[in-house]
DRENDO-1510 file (C-alpha; in Angstrom, 1 decimal, always signed):
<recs>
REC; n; res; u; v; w
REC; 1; UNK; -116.0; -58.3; -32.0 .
REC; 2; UNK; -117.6; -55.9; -34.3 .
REC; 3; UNK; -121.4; -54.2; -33.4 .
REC; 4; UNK; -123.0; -51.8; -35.2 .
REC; 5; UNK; -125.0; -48.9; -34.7 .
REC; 6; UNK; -126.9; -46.4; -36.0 .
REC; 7; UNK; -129.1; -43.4; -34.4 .
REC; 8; UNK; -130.8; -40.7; -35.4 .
REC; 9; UNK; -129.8; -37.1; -35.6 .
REC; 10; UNK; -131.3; -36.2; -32.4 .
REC; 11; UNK; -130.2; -35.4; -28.9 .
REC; 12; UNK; -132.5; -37.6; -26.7 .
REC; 13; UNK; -131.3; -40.8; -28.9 .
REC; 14; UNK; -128.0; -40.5; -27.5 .
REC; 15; UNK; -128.2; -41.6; -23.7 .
REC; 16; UNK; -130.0; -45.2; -24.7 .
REC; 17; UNK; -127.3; -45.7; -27.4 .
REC; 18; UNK; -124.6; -44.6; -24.6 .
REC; 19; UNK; -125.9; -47.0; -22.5 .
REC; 20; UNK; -126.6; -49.8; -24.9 .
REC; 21; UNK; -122.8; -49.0; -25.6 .
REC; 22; UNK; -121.6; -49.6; -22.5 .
REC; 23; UNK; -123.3; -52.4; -21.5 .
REC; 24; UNK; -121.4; -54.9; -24.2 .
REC; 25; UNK; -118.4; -53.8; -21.9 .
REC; 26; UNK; -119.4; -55.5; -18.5 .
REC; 27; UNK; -117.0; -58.1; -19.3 .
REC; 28; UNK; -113.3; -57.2; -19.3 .
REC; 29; UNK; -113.7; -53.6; -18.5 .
REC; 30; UNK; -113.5; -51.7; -15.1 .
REC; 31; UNK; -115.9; -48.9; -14.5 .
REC; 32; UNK; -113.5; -46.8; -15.0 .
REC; 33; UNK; -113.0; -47.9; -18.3 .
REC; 34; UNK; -116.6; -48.0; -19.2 .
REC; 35; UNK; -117.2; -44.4; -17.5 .
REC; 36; UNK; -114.5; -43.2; -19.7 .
REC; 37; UNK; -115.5; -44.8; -23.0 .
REC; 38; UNK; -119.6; -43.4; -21.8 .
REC; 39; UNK; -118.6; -39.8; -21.6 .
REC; 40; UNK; -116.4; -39.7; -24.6 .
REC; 41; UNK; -119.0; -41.5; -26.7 .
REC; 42; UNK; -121.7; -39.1; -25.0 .
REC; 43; UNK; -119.5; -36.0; -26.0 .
REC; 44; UNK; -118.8; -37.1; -29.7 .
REC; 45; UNK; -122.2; -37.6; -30.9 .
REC; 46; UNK; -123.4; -34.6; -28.9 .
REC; 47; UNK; -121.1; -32.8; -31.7 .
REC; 48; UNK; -122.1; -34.7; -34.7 .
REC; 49; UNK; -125.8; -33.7; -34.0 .
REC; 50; UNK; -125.1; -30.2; -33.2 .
REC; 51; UNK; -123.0; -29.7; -35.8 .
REC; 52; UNK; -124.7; -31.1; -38.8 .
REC; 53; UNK; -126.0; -29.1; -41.2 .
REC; 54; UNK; -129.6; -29.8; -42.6 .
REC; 55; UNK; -127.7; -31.6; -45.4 .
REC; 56; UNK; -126.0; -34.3; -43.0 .
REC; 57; UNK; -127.9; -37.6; -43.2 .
REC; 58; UNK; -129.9; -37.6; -41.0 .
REC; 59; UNK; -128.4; -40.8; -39.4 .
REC; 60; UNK; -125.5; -41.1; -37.3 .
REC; 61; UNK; -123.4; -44.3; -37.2 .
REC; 62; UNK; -121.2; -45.6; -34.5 .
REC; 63; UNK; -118.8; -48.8; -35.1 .
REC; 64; UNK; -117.8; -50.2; -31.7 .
REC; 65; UNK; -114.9; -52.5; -31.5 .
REC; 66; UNK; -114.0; -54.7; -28.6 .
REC; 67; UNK; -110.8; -56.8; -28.2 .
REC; 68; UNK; -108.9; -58.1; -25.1 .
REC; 69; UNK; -106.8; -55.3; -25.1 .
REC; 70; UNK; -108.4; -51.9; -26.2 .
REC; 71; UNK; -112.2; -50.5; -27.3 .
REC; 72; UNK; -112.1; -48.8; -30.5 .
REC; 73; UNK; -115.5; -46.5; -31.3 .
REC; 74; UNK; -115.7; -44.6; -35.1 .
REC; 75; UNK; -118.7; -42.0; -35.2 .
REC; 76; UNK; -119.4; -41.6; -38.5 .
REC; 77; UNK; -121.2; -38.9; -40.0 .
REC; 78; UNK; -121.6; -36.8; -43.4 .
REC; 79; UNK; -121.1; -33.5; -41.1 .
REC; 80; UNK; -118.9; -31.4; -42.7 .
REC; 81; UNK; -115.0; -32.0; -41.9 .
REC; 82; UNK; -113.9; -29.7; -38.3 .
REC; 83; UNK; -111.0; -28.5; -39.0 .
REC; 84; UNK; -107.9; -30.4; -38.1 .
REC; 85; UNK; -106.3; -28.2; -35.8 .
REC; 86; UNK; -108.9; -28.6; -33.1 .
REC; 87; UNK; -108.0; -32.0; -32.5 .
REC; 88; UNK; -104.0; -31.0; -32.2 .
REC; 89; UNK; -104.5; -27.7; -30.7 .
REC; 90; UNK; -106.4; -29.0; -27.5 .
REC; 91; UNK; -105.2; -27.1; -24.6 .
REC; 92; UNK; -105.5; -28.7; -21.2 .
REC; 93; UNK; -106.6; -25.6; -19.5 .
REC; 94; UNK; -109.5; -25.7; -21.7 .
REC; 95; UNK; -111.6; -27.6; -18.5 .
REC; 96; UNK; -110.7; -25.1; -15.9 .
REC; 97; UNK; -113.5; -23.9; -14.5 .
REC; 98; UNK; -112.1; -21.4; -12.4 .
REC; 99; UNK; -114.1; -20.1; -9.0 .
REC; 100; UNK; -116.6; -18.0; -10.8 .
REC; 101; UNK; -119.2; -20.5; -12.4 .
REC; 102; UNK; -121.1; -18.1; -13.5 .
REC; 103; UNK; -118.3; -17.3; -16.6 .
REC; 104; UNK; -118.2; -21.2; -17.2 .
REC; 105; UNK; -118.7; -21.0; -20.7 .
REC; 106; UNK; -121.5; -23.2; -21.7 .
REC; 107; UNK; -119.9; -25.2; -24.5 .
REC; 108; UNK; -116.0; -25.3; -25.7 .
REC; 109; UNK; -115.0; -28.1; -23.3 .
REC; 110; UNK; -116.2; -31.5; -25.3 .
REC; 111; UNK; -113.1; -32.4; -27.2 .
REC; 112; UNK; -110.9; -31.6; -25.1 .
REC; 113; UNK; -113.0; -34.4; -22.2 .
REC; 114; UNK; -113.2; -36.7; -25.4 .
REC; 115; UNK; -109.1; -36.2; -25.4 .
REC; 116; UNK; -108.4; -36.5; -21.7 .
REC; 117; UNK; -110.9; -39.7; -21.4 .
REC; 118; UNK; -108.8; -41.6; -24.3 .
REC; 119; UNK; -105.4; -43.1; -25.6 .
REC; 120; UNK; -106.4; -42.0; -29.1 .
REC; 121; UNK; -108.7; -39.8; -31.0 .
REC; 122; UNK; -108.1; -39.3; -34.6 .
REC; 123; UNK; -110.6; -37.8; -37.3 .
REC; 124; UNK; -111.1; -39.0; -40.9 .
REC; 125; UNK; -112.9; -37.0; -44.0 .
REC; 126; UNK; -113.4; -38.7; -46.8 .
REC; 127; UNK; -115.7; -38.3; -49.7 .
REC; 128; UNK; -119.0; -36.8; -47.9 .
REC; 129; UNK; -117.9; -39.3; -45.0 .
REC; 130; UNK; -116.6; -38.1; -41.7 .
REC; 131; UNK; -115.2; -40.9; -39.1 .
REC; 132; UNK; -114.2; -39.5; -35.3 .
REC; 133; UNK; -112.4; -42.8; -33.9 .
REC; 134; UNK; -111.8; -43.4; -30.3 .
REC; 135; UNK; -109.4; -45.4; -28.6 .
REC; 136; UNK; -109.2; -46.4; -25.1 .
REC; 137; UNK; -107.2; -49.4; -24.4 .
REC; 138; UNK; -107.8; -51.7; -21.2 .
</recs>
């Protein structure tokens, strides 16, 4: 079953569309699931509104897809394309955190939780178009 979303280019409109998200899932899922699918979905359109550029629509869509064996979530956005390599260069380290939480950097970290939290991510540009899709199956 297809639902779709859209939401503004703005930080506070992304918890209530998190949630809204994640509440289609209460049948089928476990919480772990639906914790998973939360802070990857929370993650990914944190980036597509910091990283737009005054020349991004100033929507964001989100595509959710549920089946009996997998969730499938496509963020798009006219953000320009991130390079490539940040998707196949994730190192695992990156969410160390070390003893010192003081030298926590700040930001850095959100792909590589978007990674860890799902079976696949891939990234799409096309045209002035960019799709992040998201993968978790069951």
């Amino acid at each position: 079953m297809l639902h779709s979303f859209t939401m503004p280019r703005d930080l506070a409109a992304i918890s209530p569309l998190a949630q809204s998200i994640t509440a289609l899932m209460t049948t089928g899922f476990d919480q772990d699931t639906r914790d998973a699918v939360d802070l990857a979905l929370v993650e990914a359109l944190s980036n597509a509104v910091k990283h737009g550029t005054e020349d991004s629509a100033r929507l964001v869509g989100v595509e959710l897809t549920l089946s009996d064996t997998e969730v499938i979530l496509e963020i798009i956005d006219s953000s320009p394309p991130m390079p490539l390599f940040l998707l196949e260069d994730i190192n695992p380290d990156a969410l160390e955190v070390g003893d010192d939480l003081a030298t926590v950097p700040e930001s850095g970290r959100g792909l590589a939780l978007i990674v860890m939290m799902m079976d696949e991510v891939t990234f799409h540009h096309t045209g002035n178009q960019t799709r992040l899709r998201l993968m978790r199956r069951r």
